[in-house]
C-alpha positions in Angstrom: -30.6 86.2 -42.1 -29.2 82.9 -41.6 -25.5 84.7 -41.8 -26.5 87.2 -38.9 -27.3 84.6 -36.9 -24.8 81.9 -37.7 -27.6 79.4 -37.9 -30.0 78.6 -40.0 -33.6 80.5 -38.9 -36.8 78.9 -38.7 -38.6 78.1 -41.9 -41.4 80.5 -40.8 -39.5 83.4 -40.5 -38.3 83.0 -44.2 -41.5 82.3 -45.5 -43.2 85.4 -43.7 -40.4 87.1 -46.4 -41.6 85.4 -49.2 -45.2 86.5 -48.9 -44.8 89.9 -48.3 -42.2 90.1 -51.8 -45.4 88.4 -53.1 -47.8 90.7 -52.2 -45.8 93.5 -52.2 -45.6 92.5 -56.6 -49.5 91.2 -56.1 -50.1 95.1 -55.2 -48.0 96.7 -57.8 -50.0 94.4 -60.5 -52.8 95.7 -59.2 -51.9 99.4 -59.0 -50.8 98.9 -62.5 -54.1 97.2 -63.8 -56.0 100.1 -62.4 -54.2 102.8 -63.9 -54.2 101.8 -67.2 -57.7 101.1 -66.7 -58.2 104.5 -65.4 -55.9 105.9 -68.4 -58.5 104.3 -70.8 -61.4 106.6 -71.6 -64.7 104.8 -71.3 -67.3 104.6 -74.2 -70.1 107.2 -73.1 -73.2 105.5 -71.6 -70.9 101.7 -70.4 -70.9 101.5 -67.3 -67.8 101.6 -65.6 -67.9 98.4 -63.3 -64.6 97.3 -64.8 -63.0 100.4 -63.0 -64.4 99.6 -59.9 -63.3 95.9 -60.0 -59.7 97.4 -60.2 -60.3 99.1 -57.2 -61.7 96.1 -55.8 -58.8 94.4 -56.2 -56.0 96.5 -55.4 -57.9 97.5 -52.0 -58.2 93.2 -51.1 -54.0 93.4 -52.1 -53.7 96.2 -50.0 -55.5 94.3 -47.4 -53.2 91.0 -47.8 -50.0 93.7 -48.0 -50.7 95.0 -44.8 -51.0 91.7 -43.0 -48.2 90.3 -44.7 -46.4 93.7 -43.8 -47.0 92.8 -40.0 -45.7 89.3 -40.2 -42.5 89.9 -41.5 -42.0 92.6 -39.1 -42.9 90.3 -36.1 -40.6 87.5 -37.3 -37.6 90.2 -38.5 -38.4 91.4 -34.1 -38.0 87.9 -33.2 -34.8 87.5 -35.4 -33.6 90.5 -34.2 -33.8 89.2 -30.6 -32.2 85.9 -31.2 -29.3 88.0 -33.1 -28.6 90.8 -30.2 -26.4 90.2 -27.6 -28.3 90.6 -24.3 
């Protein structure tokens, strides 16, 4: 970004990147975690709590993903306004 704009860009703007890569690999752990889970058959008569836990989790990434999501796509709009010519 900093060679769009010919300057270097607030340290917020980079970071709002970071965290969504983050969370955007947070998620695909979980989505992992809960397939193989899922993959595994479960013994008859144990409860399956641990399956639910996966889903737990992935839906609270999910939850951090989209936030994230919307930060990086308000700093990329304010990037986007220091970088067009008016």
């Amino acid at each position: 970004m900093e060679k769009l704009c010919g300057a270097p860009v607030h340290g917020n703007i980079s970071r709002s990147l970071e965290v969504l890569l983050e969370s955007i690999q947070v998620t695909q752990a979980r989505r992992k975690d809960e397939i193989v889970n899922a993959a595994n058959p479960q013994r008859p008569g144990v409860p399956r709590s641990g399956n639910e836990k996966d889903v737990l989790a992935l839906a609270a990434a999910l939850r951090v993903l989209a936030g994230a999501t919307r930060r990086a796509r308000t700093s990329l709009w304010c990037v986007a306004q220091m970088v067009w010519p008016k």
